[in-house]
C-alpha positions in Angstrom: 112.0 109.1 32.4 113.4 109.2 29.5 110.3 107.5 27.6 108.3 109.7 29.5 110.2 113.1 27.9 109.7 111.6 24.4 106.0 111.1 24.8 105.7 114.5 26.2 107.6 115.6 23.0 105.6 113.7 20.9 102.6 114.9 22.2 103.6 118.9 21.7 104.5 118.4 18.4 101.2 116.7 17.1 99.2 119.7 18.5 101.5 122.3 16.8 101.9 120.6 13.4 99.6 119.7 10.7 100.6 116.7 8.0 103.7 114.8 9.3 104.6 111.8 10.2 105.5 111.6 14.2 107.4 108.9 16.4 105.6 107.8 19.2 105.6 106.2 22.7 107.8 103.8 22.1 107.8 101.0 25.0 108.3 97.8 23.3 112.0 97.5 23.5 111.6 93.3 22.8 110.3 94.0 19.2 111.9 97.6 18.1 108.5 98.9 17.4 108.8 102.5 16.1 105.7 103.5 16.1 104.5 106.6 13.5 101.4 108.7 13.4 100.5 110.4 10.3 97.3 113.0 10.6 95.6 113.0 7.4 95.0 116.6 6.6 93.2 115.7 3.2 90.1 114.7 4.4 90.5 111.0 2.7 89.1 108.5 5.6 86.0 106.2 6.5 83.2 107.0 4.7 80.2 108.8 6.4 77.8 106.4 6.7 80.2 104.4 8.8 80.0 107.2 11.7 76.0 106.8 11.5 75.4 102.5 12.3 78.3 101.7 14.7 78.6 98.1 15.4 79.9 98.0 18.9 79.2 99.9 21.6 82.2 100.8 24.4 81.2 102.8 27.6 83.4 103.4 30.7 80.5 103.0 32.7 77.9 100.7 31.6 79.8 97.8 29.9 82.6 96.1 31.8 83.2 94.2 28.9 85.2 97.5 27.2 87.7 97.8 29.9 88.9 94.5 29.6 91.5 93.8 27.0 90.1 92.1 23.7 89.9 88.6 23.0 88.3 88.3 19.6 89.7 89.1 16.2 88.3 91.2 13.9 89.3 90.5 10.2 89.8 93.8 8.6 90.1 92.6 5.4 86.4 91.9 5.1 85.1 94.6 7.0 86.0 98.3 8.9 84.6 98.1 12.8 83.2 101.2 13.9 82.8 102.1 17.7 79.7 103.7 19.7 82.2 105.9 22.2 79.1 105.9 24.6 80.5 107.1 27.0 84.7 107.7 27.6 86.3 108.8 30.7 89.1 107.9 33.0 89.2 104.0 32.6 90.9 102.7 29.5 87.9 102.1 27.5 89.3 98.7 24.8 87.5 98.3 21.4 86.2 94.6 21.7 88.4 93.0 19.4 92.2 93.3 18.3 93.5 93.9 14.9 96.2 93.1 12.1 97.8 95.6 10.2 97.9 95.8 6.5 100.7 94.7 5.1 102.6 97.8 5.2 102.3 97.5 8.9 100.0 100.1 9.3 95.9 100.9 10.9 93.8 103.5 10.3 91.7 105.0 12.8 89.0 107.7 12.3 86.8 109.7 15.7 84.5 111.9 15.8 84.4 112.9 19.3 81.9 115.5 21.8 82.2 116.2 24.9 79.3 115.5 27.4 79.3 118.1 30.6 81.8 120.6 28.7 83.2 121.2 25.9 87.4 121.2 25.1 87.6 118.0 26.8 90.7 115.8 25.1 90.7 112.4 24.8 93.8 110.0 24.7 93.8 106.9 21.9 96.2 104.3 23.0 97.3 101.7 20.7 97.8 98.4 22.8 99.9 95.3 21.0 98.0 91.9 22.3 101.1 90.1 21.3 103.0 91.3 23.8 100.9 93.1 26.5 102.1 96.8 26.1 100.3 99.9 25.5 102.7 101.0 22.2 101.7 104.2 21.4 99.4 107.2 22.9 98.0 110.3 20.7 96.0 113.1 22.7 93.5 114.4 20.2 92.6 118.0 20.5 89.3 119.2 22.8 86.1 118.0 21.4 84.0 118.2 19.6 87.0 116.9 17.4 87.2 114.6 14.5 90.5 113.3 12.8 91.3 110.9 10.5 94.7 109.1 11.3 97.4 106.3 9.9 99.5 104.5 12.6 101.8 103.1 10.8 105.4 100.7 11.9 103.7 98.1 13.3 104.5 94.6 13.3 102.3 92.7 10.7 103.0 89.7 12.0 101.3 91.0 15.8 97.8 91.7 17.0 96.6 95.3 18.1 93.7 96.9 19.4 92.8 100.8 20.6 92.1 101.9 24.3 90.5 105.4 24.8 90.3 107.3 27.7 90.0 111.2 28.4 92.4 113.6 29.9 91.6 114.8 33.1 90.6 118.6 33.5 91.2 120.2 37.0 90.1 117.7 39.3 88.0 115.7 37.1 87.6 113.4 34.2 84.7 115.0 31.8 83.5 112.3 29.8 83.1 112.2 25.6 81.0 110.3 23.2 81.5 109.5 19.9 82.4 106.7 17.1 85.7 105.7 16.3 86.2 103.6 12.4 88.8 101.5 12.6 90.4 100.0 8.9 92.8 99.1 6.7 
């Protein structure tokens, strides 16, 4: 309950505020995670032409293979990954690989979201730690067609993470988005 009340906190105050750093869903207890989200108002993020080739396509409902967790590393060192978001809706929707974070303990993540029947539909980004099994952090982005650039920082460099998106349901039903998400360092 009490977890539940923070991330509901959390939440409120990244709609309302604009360049801050924010504590988020915090459910590793084992590890002390404190996770932080910084929204980067300046417009510094992946470059453009990253949004146009993605190189991995993730879709609620035609590949199986993006709602299973990852199992493949992707070395950010050498290279940013960049996600088709064919098609998002209920189902936690995995990139296909996991992650380390830069030394400082922090990924960055990039979307540029639309929505598909409507638009205004939000979409959740879940940051899920592969060490230990736990979804660490949520962020609801605001109703698409959206695009942010964002730092997640506190994470342990020494772990493995990957992102899981899914939409937020409106009335009685899930409208889907599509998109690309850049993940780097």
């Amino acid at each position: 309950m009490k977890k539940a009340l923070l991330m509901t906190l959390t939440i409120v105050a990244v709609i309302f505020t604009k360049n801050m750093f924010v504590n988020a869903l915090e459910t590793d207890s084992e590890n002390d995670e404190q996770i932080t989200i910084q929204i980067n108002e300046s417009g510094i993020g992946a470059p453009s032409e990253f949004f146009t080739n993605p190189s991995d396509t993730l879709s609620d409902k035609f590949l199986l293979r993006s709602q299973s967790k990852p199992t493949v590393f992707w070395d950010l060192s050498s290279s940013s990954y960049t996600a088709n978001l064919q098609e998002i809706r209920k189902n936690l929707v995995y990139t296909n690989y996991y992650f380390s974070p830069n030394s400082s303990g922090q990924l960055n993540l990039d979307y540029n979201i639309t929505g598909i029947e409507t638009t205004g539909t939000k979409m959740r980004i879940s940051v899920y730690n592969k060490s230990t099994d736990t979804i660490v952090s949520e962020y609801i982005t605001a109703g698409a067609p959206t695009a942010q650039c964002m730092t997640f920082g506190g994470l342990n460099t020494s772990q493995h993470y990957a992102f899981a998106f899914s939409t937020v349901r409106q009335g009685l039903a899930y409208k889907g988005v599509t998109g690309t998400a850049v993940v780097y360092h």
